[in-house]
C-alpha positions in Angstrom: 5.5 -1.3 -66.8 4.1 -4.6 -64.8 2.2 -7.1 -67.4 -1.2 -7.2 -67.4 -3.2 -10.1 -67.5 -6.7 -8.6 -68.7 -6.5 -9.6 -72.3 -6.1 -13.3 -73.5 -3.1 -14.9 -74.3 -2.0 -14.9 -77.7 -1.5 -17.5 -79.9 2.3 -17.2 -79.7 1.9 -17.4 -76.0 0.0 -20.6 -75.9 2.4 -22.0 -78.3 6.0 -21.1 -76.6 3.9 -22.1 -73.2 3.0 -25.8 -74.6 6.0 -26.4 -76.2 7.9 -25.1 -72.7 9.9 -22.3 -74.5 10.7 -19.2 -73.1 9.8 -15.3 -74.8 13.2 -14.2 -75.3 13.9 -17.5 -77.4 10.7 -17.8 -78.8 10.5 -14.4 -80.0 14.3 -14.5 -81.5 13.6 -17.7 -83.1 10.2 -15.9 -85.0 12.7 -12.8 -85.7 14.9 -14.8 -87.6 12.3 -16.6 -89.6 11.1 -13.6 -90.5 14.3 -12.6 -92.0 14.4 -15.6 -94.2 11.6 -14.4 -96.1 12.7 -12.0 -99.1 10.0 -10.9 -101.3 11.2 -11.9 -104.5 9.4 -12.7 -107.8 8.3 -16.6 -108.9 11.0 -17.2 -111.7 9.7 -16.8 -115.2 6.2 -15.6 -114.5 5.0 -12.6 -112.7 6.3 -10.7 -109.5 3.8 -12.5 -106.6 3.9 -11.4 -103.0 4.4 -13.0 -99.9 1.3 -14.6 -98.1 -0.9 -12.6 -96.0 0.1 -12.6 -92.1 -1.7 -13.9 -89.5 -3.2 -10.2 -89.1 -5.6 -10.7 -91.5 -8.9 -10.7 -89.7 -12.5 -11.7 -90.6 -12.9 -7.9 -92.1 -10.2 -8.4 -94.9 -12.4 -10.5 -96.9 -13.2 -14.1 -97.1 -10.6 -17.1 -95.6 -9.4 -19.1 -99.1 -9.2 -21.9 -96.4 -12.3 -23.2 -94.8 -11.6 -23.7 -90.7 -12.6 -27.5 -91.4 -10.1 -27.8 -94.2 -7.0 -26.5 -92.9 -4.4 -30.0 -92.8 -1.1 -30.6 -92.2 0.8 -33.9 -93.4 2.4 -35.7 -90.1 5.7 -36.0 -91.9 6.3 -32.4 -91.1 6.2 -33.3 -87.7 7.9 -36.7 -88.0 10.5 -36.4 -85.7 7.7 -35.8 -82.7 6.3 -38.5 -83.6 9.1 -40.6 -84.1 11.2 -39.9 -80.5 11.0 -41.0 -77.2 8.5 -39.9 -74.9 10.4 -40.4 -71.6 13.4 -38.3 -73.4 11.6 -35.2 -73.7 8.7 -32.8 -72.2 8.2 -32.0 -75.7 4.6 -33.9 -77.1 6.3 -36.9 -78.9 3.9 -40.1 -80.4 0.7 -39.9 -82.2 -1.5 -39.3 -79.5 0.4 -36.5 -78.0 0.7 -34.9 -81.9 -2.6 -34.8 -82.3 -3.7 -33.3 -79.2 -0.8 -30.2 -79.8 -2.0 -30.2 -83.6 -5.3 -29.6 -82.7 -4.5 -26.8 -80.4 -2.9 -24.9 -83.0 -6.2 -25.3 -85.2 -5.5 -28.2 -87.5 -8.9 -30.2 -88.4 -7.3 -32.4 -91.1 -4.3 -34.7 -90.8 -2.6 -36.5 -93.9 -0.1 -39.1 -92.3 2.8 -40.4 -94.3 3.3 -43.9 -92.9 2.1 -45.6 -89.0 5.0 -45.7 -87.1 6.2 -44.5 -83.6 8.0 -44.1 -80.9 8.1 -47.7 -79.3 7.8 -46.3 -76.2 4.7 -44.1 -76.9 1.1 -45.4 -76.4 0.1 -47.9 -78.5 3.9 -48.9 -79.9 5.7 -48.8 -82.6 4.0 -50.1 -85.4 -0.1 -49.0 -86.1 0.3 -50.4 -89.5 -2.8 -52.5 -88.9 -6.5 -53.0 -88.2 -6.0 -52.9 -84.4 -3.3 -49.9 -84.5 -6.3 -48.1 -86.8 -8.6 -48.1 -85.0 -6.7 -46.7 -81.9 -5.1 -43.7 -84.2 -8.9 -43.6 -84.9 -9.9 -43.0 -81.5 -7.6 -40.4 -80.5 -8.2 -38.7 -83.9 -11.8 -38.5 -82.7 -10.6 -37.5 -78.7 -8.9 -34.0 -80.7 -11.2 -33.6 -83.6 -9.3 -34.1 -86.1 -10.0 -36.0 -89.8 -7.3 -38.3 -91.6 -7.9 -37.0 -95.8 -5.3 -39.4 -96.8 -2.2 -41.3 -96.6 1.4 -41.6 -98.6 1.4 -45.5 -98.2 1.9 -48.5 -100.1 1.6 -48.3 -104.1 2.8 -51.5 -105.4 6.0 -51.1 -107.7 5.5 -54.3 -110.1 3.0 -54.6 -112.8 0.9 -56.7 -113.4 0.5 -56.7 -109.9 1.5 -60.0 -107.7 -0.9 -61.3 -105.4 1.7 -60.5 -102.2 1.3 -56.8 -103.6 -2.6 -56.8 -104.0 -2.9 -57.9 -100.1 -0.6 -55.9 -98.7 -2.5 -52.7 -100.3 -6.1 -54.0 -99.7 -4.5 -54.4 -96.2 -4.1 -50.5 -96.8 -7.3 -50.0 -98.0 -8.6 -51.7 -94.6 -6.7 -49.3 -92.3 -7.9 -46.4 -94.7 -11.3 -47.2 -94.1 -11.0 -47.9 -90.3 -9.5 -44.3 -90.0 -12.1 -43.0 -91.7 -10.1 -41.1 -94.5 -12.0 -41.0 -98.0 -8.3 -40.9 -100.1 -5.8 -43.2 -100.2 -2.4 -42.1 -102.1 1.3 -42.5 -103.0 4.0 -39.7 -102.4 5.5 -40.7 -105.6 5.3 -40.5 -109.1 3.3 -43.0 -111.6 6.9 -43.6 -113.4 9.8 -41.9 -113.4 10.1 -42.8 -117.0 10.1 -39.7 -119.6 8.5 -42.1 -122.1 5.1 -42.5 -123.2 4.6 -46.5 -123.1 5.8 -46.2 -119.5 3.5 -43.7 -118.8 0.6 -45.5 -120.6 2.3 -49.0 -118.8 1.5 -46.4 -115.7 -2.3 -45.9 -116.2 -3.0 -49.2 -116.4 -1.7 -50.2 -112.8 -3.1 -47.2 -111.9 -6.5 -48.2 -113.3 -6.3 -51.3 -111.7 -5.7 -50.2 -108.2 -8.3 -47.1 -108.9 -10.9 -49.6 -109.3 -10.0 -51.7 -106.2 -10.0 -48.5 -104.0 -13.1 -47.3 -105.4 -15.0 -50.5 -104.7 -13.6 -49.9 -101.3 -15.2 -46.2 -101.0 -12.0 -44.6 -101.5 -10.3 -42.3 -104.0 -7.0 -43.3 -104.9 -4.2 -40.5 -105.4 -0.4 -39.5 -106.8 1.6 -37.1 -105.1 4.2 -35.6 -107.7 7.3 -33.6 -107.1 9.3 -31.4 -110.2 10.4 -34.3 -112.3 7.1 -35.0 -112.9 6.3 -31.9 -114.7 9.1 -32.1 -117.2 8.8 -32.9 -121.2 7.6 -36.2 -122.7 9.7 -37.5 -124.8 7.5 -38.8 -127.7 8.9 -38.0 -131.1 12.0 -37.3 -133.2 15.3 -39.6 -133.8 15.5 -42.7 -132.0 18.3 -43.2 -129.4 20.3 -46.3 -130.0 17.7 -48.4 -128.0 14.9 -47.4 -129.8 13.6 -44.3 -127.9 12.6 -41.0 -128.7 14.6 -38.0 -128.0 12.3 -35.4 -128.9 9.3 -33.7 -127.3 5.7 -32.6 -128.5 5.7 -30.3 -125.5 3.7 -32.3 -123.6 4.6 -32.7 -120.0 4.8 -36.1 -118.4 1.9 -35.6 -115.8 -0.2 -34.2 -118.4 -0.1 -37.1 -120.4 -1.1 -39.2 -117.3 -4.1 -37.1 -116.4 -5.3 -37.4 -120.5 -5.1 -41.0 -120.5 -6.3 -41.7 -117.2 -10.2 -41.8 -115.6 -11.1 -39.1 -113.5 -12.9 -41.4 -111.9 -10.4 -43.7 -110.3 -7.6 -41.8 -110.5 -7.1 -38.6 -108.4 -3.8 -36.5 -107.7 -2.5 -34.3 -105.2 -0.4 -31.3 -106.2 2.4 -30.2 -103.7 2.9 -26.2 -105.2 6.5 -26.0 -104.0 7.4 -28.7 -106.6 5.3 -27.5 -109.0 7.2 -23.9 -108.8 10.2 -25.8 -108.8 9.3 -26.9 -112.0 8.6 -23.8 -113.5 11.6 -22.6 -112.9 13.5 -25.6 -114.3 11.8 -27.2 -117.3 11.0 -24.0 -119.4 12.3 -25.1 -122.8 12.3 -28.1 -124.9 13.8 -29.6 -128.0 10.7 -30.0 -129.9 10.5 -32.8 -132.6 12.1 -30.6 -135.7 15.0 -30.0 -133.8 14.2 -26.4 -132.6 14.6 -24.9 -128.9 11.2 -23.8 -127.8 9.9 -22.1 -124.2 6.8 -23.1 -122.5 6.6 -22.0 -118.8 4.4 -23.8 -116.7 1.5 -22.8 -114.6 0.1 -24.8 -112.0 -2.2 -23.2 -111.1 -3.6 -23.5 -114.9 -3.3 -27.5 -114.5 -5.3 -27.1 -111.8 -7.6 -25.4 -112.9 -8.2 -27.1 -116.4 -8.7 -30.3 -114.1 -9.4 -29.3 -110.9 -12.2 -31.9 -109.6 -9.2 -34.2 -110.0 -7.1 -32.3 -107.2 -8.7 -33.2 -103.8 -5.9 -32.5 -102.1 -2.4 -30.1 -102.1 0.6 -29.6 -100.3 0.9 -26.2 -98.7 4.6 -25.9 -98.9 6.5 -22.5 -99.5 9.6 -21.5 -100.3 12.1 -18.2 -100.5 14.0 -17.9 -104.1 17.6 -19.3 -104.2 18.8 -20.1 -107.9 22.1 -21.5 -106.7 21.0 -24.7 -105.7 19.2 -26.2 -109.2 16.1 -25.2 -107.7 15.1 -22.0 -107.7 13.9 -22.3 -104.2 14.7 -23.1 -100.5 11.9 -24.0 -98.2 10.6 -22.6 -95.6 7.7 -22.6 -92.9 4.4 -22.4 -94.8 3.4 -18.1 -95.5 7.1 -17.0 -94.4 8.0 -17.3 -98.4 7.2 -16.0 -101.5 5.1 -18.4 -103.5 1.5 -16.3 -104.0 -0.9 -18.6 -102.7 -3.4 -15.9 -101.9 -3.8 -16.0 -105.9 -3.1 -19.7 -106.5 -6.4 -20.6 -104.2 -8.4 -18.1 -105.7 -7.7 -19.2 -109.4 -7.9 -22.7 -108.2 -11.9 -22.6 -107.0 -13.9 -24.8 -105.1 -13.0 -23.6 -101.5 -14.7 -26.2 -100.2 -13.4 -29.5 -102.2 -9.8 -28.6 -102.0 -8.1 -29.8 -98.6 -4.4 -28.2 -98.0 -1.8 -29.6 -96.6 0.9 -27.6 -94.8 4.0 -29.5 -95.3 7.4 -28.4 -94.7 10.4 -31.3 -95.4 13.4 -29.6 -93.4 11.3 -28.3 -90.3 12.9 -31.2 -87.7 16.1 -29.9 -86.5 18.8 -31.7 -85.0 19.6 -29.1 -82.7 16.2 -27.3 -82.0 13.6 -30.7 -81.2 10.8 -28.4 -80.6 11.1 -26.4 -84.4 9.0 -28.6 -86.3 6.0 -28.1 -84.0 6.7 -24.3 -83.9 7.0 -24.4 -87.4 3.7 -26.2 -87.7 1.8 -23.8 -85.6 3.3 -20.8 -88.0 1.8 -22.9 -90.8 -1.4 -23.0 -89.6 -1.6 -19.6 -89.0 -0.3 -18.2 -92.0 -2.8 -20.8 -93.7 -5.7 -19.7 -91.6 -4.6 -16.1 -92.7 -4.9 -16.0 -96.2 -7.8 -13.9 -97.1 -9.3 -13.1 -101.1 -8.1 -10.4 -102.9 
């Protein structure tokens, strides 16, 4: 039968199309994503289901995910922004991202550092006020919003004045691209101690404070070590330390003893699975084993004004690798985000990030963009129960 052309081209289409890939491949490369996705329960809690298709339409209830906050972080997409334009057909640079993101249906970016391409417009470094305000305008050309930034957190304490420039210098290109967070994609400490932790909120208070008098909220992205057991009680270790745990995690701690109003975090739900699976028990002060799984969507919800943001990230169970989970693109896994959004609340607050670390490929230059668009569709997908 001859192809028709009365109907509009599907998404899929558009995509292979723009990224100048042909059907067969495009359609074998979706096949075998496809089979990467097991259904398979979230370790220690229970059984969850895959993420809704992109076939959910407007009549199977209500998008979790408002049009206008659907994001992706750019280091999914780092290696197109990162390589050669003259190399490739394939969009490659900022301005070039941004235009392809926006096709797909991305309103939100979250960028994870300001460099390029040296060859692409504008060069290879944007990390200042000039290289902000032209990200700025072609942000603007697509439609698209920066939410936030993984950037520069300074590392000493108290801080040195060589730190305290170089982040107001952040706090300057924050402002110029109009994003109201500014953030860190690493944790407060990666102590297990409480007077590092407590060491922690006070830089953290510091530099809250600075950002807020700048108009901006300052944030801490946190992967699985983050989530594990303080160590606050029992015998001392031969320095001194504690070896022993109330129970209470580490970033739990942080959010107790910091301000809600100058401090702000962003959760990234793959780790946050990761660490359900992994820290479960804990040697409690007494001496005795005890089991507390985590939830986080319960964290988020007992503090969820303090989550602006989240990493949409998904992953398929694999508990040979210490883990529990392998990623893979955003709604092909097994992590129930239909219910983690809908115990979370405030639809219109929360801005999600698809974010997948392992979608540039060595082999295949146009995956992470494919990838991308499958994220934003699965996002755009997910409907309430």
């Amino acid at each position: 039968m001859n192809e028709t052309h009365d109907t509009y081209p599907t998404p899929d289409d558009r995509l292979r199309r723009s990224l100048g890939i042909g059907r067969r491949r495009f359609l074998s490369t979706c096949t075998a994503v496809a089979a990467g996705a097991i259904a398979a329960p979230v370790l220690g809690a229970a059984p969850v289901a895959a993420a809704p298709r992109p076939d959910a339409g407007p009549g199977k209830g209500h998008a979790l995910v408002p049009a206008d906050k659907r994001g992706i972080i750019l280091y999914t997409v780092r290696d197109a922004i990162g390589r050669d334009p003259g190399s490739t057909t394939l969009p490659s640079g900022f301005r070039a991202v941004f235009e392809q993101l926006a096709r797909f249906g991305y309103r939100q970016v979250e960028f994870a550092g300001y460099g390029q391409h040296a060859d692409a417009p504008g060069g290879a470094n944007l990390e200042s006020a000039a290289g902000a305000r032209l990200l700025r305008r072609w942000l603007d050309a697509y439609g698209l919003r920066a939410q936030g930034n993984h950037g520069f957190i300074p590392g000493s304490w108290p801080l040195t004045t060589a730190d305290l420039d170089t982040f107001k210098k952040h706090l300057e290109i924050a402002n110029i691209l109009g994003m109201p967070h500014v953030g860190t994609g690493g944790d407060p400490t990666n102590s297990s101690y409480r007077a590092d932790w407590d060491a922690a909120a006070d830089k953290w208070h510091a530099l809250g404070e600075i950002a807020r008098r700048a108009g901006l909220k300052l944030y801490t992205h946190n992967h699985d070590a983050a989530y594990g057991f303080l160590l606050d009680g029992g015998p001392l270790d031969d320095q001194g330390r504690p070896t022993r745990s109330s129970g209470i995690r580490k970033l739990e701690y942080f959010l107790s003893v910091t301000d809600p109003r100058l401090v702000w975090l962003e959760m990234d739900v793959f780790w946050a699975h990761v660490a359900q699976y992994k820290f479960r028990t804990y040697t409690a002060h007494d001496g005795s084993t005890r089991t507390r799984v985590f939830d986080p969507a319960g964290l988020v919800e007992r503090h969820d004004r303090r989550y602006p943001l989240f990493h949409a990230k998904d992953g398929v169970v694999d508990t040979t690798n210490g883990m529990g989970y392998d990623m893979v693109p955003f709604g092909t896994g097994v992590i129930d985000y239909t219910t983690f959004f809908s115990r979370v609340g405030h639809r219109t607050y929360h801005n999600p990030m698809v974010e997948q670390d392992n979608a540039p490929s060595s082999t295949d230059p146009a995956q992470s963009l494919r990838h991308a668009a499958t994220g934003y569709r699965n996002l755009a997908a997910l409907r309430r129960a």
